[in-house]
C-alpha positions as CSV (number, residue, x, y, z in Angstrom):
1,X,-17.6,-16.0,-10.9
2,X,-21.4,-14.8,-11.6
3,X,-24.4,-17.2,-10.4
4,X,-24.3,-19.6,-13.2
5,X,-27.7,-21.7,-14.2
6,X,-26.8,-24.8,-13.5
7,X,-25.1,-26.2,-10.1
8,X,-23.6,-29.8,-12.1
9,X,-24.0,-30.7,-15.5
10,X,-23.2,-34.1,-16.5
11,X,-21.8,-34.7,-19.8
12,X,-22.4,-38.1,-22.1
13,X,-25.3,-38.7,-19.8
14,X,-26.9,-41.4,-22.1
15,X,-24.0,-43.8,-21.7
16,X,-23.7,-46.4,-19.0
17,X,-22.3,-44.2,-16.4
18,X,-23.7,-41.4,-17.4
19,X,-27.1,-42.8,-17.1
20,X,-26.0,-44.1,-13.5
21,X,-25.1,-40.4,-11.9
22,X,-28.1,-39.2,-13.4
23,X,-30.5,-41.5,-12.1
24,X,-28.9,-41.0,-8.9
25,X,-28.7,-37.2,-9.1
26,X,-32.5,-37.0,-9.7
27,X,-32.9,-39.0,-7.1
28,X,-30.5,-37.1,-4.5
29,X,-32.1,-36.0,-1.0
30,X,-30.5,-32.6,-1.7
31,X,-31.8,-32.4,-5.2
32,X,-35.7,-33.7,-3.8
33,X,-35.3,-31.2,-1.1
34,X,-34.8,-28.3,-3.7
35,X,-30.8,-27.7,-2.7
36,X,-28.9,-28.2,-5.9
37,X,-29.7,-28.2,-10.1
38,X,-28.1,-30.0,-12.6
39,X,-28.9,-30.6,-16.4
40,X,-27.8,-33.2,-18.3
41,X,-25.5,-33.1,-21.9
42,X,-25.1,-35.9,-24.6
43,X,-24.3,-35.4,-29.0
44,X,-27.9,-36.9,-29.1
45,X,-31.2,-34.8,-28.6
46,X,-33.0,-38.0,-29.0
47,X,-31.4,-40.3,-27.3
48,X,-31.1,-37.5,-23.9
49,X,-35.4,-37.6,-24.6
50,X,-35.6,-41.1,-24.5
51,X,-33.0,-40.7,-21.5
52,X,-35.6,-38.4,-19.4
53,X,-38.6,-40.8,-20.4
54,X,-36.8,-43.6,-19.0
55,X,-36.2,-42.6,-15.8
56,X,-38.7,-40.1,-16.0
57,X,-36.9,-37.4,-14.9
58,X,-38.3,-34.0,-13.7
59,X,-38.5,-30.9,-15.8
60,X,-36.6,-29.2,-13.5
61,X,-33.6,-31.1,-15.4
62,X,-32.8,-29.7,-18.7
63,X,-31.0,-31.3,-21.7
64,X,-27.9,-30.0,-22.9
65,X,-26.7,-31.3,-26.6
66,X,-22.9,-31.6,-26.7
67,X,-20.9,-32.5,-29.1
68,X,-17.2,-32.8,-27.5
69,X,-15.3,-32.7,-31.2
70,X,-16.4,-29.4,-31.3
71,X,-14.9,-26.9,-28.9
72,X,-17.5,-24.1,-29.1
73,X,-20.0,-26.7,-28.0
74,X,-18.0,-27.5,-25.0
75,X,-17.5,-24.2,-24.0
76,X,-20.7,-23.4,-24.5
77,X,-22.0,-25.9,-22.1
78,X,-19.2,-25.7,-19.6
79,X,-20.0,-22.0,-19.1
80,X,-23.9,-23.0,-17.9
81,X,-22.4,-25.1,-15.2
82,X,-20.9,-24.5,-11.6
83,X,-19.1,-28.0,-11.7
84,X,-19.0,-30.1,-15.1
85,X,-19.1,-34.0,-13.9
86,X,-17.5,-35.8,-17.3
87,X,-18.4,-39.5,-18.5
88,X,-17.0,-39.3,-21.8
89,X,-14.1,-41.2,-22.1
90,X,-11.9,-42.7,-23.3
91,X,-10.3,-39.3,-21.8
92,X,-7.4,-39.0,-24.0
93,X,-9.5,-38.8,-27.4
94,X,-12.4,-36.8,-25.9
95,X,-11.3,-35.0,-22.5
96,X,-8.7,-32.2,-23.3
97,X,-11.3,-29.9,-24.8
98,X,-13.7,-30.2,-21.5
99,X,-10.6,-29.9,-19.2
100,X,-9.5,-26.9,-21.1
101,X,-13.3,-25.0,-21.3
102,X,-12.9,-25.7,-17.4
103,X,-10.1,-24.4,-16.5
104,X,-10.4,-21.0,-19.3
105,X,-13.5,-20.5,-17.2
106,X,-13.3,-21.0,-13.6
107,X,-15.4,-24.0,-14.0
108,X,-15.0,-27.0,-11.3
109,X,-14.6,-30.2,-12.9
110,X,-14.8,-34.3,-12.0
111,X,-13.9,-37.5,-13.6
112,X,-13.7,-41.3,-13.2
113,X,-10.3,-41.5,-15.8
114,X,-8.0,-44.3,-15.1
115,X,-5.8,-42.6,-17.7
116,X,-2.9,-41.4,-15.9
117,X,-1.1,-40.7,-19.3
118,X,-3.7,-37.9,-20.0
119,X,-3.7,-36.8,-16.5
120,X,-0.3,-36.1,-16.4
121,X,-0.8,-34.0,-19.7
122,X,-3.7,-32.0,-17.9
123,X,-1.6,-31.5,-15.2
124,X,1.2,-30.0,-17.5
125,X,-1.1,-28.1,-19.7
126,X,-3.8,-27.0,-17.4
127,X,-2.8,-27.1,-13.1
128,X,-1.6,-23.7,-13.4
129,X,-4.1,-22.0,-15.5
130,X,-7.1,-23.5,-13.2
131,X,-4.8,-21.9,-9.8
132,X,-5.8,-18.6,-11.8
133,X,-9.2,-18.8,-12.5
134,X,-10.1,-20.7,-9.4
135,X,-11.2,-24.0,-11.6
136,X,-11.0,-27.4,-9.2
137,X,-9.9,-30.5,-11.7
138,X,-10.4,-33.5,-10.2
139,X,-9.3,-37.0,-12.0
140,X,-10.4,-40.4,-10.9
141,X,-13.4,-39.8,-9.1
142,X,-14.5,-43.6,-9.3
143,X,-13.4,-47.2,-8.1
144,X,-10.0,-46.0,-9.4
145,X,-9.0,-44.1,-7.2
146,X,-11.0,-42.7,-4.5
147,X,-10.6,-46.0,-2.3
148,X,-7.1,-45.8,-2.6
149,X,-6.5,-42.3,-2.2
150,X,-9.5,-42.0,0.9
151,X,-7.4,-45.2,2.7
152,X,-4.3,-43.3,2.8
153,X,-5.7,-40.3,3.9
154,X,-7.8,-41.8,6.4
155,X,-4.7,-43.1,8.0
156,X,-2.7,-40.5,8.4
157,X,-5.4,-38.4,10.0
158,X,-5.7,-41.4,12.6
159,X,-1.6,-41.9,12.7
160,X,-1.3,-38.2,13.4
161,X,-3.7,-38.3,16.1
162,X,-2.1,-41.1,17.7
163,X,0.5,-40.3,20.9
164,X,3.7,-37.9,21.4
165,X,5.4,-36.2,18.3
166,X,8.9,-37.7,17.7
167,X,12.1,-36.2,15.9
168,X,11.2,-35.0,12.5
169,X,13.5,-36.8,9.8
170,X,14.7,-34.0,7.6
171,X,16.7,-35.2,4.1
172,X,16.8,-38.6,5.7
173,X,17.9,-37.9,8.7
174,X,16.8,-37.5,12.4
175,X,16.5,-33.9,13.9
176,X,16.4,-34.1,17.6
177,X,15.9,-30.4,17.8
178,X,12.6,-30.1,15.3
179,X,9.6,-32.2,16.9
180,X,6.4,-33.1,14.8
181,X,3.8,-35.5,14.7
182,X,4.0,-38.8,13.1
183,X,4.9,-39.4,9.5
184,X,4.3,-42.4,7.3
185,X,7.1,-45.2,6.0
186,X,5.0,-47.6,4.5
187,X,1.2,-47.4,3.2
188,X,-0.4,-50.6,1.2
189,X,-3.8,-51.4,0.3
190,X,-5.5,-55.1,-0.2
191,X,-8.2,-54.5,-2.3
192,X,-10.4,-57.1,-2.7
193,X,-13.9,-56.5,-5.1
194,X,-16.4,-57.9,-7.4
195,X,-18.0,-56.5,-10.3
196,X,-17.9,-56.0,-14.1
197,X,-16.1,-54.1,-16.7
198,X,-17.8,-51.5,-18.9
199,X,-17.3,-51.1,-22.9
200,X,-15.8,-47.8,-21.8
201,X,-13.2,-48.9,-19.2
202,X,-12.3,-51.5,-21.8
203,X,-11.7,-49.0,-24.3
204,X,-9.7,-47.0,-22.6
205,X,-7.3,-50.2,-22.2
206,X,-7.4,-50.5,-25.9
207,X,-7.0,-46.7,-26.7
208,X,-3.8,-46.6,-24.4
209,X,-2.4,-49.2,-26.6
210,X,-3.1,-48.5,-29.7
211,X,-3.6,-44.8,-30.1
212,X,-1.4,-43.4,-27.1
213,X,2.0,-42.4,-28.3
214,X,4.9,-44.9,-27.1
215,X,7.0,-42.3,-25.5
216,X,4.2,-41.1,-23.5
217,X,3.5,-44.4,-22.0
218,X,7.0,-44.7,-21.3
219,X,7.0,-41.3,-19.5
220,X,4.3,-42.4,-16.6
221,X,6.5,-43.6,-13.8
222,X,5.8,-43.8,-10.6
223,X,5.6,-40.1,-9.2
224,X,5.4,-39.1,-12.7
225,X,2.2,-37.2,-11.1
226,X,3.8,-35.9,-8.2
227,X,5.3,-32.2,-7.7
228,X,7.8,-34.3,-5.6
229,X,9.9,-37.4,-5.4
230,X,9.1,-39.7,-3.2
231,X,10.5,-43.1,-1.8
232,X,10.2,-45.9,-4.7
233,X,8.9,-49.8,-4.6
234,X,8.8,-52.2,-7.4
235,X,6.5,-51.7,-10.0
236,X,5.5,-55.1,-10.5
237,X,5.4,-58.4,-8.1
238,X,4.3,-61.4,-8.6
239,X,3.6,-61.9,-4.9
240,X,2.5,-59.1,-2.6
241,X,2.1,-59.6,1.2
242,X,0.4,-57.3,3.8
243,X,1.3,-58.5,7.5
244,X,-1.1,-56.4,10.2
245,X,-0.6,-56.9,14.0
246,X,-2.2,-59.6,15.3
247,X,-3.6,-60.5,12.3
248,X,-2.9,-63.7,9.6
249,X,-0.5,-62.4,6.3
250,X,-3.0,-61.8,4.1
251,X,-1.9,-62.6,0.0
252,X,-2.4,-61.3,-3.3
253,X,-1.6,-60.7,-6.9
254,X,-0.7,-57.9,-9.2
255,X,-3.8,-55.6,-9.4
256,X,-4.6,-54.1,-12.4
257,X,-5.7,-50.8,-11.3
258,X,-2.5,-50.2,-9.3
259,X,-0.5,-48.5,-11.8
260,X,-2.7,-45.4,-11.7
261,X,-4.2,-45.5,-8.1
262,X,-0.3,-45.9,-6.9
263,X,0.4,-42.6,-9.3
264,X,-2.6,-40.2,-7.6
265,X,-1.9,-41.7,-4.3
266,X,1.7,-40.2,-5.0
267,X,0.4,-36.9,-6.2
268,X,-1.4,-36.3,-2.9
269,X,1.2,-37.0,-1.3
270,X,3.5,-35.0,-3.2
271,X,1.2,-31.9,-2.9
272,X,0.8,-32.1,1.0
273,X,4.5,-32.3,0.7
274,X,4.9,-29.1,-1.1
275,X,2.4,-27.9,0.9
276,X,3.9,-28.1,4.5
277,X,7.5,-27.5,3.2
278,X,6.2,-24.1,1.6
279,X,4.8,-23.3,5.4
280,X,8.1,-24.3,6.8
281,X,10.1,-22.1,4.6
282,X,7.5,-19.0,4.2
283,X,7.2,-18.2,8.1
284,X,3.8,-19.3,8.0
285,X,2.1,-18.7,11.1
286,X,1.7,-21.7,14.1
287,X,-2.1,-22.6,13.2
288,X,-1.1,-23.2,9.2
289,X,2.2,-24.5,9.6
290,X,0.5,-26.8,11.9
291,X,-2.1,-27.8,10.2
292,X,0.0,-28.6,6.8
293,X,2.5,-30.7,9.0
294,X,-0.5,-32.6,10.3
295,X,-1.8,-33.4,6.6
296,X,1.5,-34.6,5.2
297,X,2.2,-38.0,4.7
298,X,6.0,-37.3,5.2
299,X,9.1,-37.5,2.9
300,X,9.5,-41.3,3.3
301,X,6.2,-42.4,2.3
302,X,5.6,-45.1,-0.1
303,X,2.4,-46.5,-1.2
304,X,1.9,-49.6,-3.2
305,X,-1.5,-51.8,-3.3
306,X,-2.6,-55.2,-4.7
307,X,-5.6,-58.3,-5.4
308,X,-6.1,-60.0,-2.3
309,X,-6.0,-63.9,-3.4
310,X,-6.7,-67.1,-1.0
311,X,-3.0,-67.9,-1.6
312,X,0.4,-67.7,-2.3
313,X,-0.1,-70.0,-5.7
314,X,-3.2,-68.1,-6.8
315,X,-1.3,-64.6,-5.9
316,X,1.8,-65.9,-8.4
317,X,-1.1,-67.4,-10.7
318,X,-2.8,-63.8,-10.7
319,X,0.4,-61.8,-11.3
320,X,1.6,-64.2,-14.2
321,X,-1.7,-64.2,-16.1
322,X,-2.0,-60.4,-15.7
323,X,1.8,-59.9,-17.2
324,X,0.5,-62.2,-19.9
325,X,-2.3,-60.7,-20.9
326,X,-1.3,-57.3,-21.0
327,X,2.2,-58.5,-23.4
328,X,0.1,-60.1,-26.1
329,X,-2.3,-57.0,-25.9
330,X,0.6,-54.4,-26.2
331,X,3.1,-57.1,-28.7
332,X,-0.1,-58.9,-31.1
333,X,-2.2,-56.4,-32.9
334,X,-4.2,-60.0,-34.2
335,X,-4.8,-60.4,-30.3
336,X,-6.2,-57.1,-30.0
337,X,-8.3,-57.4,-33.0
338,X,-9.7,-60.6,-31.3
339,X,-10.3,-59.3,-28.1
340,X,-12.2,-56.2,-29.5
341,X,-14.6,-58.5,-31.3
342,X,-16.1,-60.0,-27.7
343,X,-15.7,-56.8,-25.3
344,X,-18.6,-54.3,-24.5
345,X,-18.8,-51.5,-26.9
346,X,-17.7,-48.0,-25.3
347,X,-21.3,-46.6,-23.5
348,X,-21.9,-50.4,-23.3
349,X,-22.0,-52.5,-19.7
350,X,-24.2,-54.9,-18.4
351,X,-28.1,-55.6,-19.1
352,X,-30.6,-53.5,-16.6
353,X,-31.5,-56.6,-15.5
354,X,-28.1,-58.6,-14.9
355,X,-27.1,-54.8,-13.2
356,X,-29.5,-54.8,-10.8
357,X,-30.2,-58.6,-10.2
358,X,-26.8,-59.6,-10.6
359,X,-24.1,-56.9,-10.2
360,X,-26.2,-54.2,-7.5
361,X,-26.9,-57.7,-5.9
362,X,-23.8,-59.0,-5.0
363,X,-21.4,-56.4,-6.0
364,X,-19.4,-54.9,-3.5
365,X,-15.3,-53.8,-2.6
366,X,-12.8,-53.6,0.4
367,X,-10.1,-51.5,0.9
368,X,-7.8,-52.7,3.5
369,X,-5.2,-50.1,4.5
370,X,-1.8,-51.3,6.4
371,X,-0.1,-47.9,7.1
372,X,3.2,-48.0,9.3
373,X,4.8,-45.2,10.7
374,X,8.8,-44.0,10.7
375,X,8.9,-43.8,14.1
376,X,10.7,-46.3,16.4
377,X,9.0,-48.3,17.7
378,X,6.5,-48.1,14.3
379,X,3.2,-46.9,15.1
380,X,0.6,-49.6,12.4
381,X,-2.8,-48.0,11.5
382,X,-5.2,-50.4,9.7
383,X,-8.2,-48.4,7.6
384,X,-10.8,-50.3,6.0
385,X,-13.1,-48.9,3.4
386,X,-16.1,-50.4,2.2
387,X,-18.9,-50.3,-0.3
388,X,-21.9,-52.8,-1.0
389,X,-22.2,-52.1,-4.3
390,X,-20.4,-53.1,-8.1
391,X,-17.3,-50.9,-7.9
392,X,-17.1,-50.2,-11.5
393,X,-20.9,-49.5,-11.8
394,X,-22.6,-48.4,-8.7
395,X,-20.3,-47.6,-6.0
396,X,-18.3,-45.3,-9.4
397,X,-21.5,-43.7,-9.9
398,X,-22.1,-42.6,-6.4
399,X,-18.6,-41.5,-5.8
400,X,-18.4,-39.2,-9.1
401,X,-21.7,-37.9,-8.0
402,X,-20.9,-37.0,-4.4
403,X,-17.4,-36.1,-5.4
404,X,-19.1,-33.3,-7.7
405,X,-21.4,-32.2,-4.7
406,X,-18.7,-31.6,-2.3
407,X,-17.8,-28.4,-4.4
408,X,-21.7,-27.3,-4.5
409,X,-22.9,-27.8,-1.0
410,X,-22.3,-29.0,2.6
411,X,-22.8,-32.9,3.6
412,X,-26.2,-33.9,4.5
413,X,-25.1,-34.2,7.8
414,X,-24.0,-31.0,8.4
415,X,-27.4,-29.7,8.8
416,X,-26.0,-26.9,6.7
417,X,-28.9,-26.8,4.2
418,X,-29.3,-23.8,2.2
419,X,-29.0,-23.2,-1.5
420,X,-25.7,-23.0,-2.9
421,X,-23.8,-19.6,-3.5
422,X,-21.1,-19.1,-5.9
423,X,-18.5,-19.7,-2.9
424,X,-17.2,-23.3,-2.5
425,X,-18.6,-24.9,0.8
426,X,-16.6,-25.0,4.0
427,X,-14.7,-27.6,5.3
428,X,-12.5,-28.3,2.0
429,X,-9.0,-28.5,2.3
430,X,-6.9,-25.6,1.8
431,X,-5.5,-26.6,-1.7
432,X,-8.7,-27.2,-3.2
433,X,-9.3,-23.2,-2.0
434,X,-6.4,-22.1,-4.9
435,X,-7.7,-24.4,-7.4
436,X,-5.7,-27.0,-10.1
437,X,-5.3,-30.6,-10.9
438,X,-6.0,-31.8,-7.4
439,X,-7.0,-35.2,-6.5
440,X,-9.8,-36.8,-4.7
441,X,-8.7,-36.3,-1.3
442,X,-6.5,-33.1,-1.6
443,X,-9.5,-31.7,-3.0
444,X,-12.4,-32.7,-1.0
445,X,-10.4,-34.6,1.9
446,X,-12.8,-35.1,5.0
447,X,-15.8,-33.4,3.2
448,X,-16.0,-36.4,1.2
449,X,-15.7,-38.7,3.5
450,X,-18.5,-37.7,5.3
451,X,-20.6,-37.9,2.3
452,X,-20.2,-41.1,1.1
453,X,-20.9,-42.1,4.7
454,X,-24.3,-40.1,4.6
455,X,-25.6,-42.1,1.8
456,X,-25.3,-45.6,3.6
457,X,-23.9,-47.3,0.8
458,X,-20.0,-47.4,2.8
459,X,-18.4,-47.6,6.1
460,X,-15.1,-47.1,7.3
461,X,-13.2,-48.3,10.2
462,X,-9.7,-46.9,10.9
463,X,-7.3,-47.6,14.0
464,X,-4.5,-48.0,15.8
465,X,-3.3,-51.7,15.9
466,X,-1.1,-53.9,17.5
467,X,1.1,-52.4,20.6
468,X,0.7,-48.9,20.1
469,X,-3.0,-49.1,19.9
470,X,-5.1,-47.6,22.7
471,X,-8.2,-49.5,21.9
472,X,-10.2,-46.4,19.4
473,X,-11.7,-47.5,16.6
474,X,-13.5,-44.8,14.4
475,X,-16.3,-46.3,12.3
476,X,-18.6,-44.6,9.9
477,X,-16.8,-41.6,10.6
């Protein structure tokens, strides 16, 4: 791919989240310190000058219009851009033509789509196109479902360091002759946050109901994502429970997100899974048959997640409500009609000043990982993920952002500054090296861990608990 002009460009930068990445783009150590470009792309000349006043952005940052309807516009931006960073949703009316222009062109993309109906469409129309042209699509680059997704990942990585390697279970079943390292039964995740809802996210609710074909809803079950089956737990409860070692049952309710952060949880899994079984079976040599059996999760994995409540009778009052809601949304076109009428508009959120007085304030989320092992006795690995600011505004923001930059340059940490080439940066995982409809972690895996780290606004704490642990605890790392 030649040196294109731009490093990110971020499209429908005048809406709420748009705004967001841009303001923290401009105000990015790496961009300050010279490291990275990026432009910024909106239908509206005007409202991308009053954009620039606002924030008063540099010159250095150009302004791209856009009009996504129109798919010479699209390509016409997408080809100015190392890695396109995409806040024009809802995704299934406006994302195809971006996702396409990407992946024709070799052009890195991200997201923050909760749609896992259109993602499963990319995947079908576009995953093996991008493994051509080298293009990296990455969905869900946000709240939903990088917490989810970086949990899980986090604790296999400490499960796999943990102790002796056991019998490897093969179609169910134990081989004493075949040794590996530790693979994963269980995985949950007690998510517990506070925040707002965009126009936009709310939109999306309403589009999937009203403009997404039936049968396509009806076609996004669980693995629905994934290259490969996995083991399967109820879709729905009205009471979840996650039991750690030595500490009390924690509660909670049906959590609205789950649906899609359960489905791209499954498709990492299912693509290590491919991964490590197309080592096994290809002769690969020791280091890379190695190194895939130490990223899989393992053919018994199941992940499932919920809303931490304060009890048992909130959890079942949580999970009731939510089953509610959601039939007269998707039964009573009157109750739709109603809703619309008090929701934020799409590009819509929160006042500047209830956003940064109110939401930035006090906004925040925890991701409490319980991942159990299929050895006996189980090995339990408890991750915890946290960030001090709104999920769905500012911690989304910062995610997407960094999420983009993992495919431009190194983390700040590194010490590796230098301007980017057209080569990806090192230290990405070896799927995100052949390109396609990856996820967060199986496309920037560690890489982005580290940089959300660097910017102070998380930590993270994983370890072994209970009678297996050995007293390490990895935090901010």
């Amino acid at each position: 791919m030649s040196r294109t002009k731009y490093d990110v460009v971020v499209f429908g930068a005048t809406g709420f989240t748009g705004r967001l990445v841009t303001r923290y783009l401009a105000a990015h150590p790496q961009f300050t310190q010279g490291l990275f470009s990026f432009a910024i792309a909106a239908r509206s000349q005007s409202k991308l000058h009053n954009l620039v006043q606002e924030l008063s952005l540099p010159p250095t940052i150009t302004t791209l219009q856009l009009d996504v309807t129109d798919y010479q516009s699209v390509q016409a931006a997408v080809k100015s851009a190392r890695v396109v960073i995409n806040t024009v949703g809802p995704y299934w009316s406006w994302g195809t033509p971006v996702v396409k222009a990407c992946a024709v062109n070799g052009v890195h993309y991200v997201d923050i789509t909760g749609e896992d109906v259109w993602v499963r469409n990319t995947i079908r129309q576009f995953d093996y196109l991008a493994t051509k042209t080298g293009a990296i699509i990455v969905h869900s680059c946000g709240y939903d479902s990088i917490p989810s997704d970086l949990t899980a990942f986090v604790s296999n990585k400490t499960l796999k360091a943990h102790g002796t390697p056991f019998p490897r279970v093969v179609d169910g079943l134990s081989n004493k002759n075949s040794t590996g390292p530790y693979e994963i039964e269980s995985s949950v995740t007690a998510q517990k946050a506070w925040g707002g809802a965009s126009g936009g996210t709310l939109a999306t609710v309403m589009n999937a109901l009203e403009v997404v074909p039936r049968e396509e809803l009806r076609a996004t079950i669980d693995y629905s994502l994934s290259p490969v089956k996995g083991r399967a737990l109820p879709v729905f409860q009205f009471l979840y429970n996650q039991s750690i070692p030595g500490e009390p049952t924690v509660h909670g309710g049906f959590f609205f997100m789950q649906p899609t952060n359960r489905k791209v949880v499954q498709r990492t899994f299912g693509l290590l899974e491919m991964q490590a079984r197309y080592a096994e079976s290809s002769g690969a040599n020791a280091k890379l048959l190695e190194a895939a059996q130490h990223e899989r999760y393992g053919p018994s994995f199941a992940y499932d997640e919920f809303l931490v409540m304060p009890s048992r009778l909130s959890s079942v009052l949580v999970s009731t409500s939510f089953a509610v809601l959601f039939g007269l949304l998707a039964l009573v076109a009157p109750f739709r009609w109603i809703v619309k009428k008090f929701i934020p508009q799409p590009g819509e959120g929160p006042s500047e000043e209830y956003y940064l007085f109110t939401t930035m304030k006090n906004g925040y989320f925890v991701s409490t990982n319980h991942t159990v092992s299929t050895s006996t006795p189980p090995v339990h690995v408890k991750t915890v993920f946290r960030g001090d600011r709104d999920p769905g505004y500012g911690a989304t923001s910062i995610m997407l952002a960094e999420s983009a930059l993992c495919l431009v340059l190194p983390p700040m940490s590194s010490n590796a500054l230098h301007r980017p080439s057209d080569a990806l940066p090192r230290g990405l995982p070896a799927l995100a090296v052949k390109g396609g409809v990856l996820t967060p972690m199986t496309a920037f895996g560690s890489v982005l861990v580290t940089r959300l780290l660097d910017t102070g606004r998380f930590s993270l704490e994983s370890s072994v608990v209970g009678e297996g642990a050995n007293g390490e605890t990895r935090k901010n790392v």
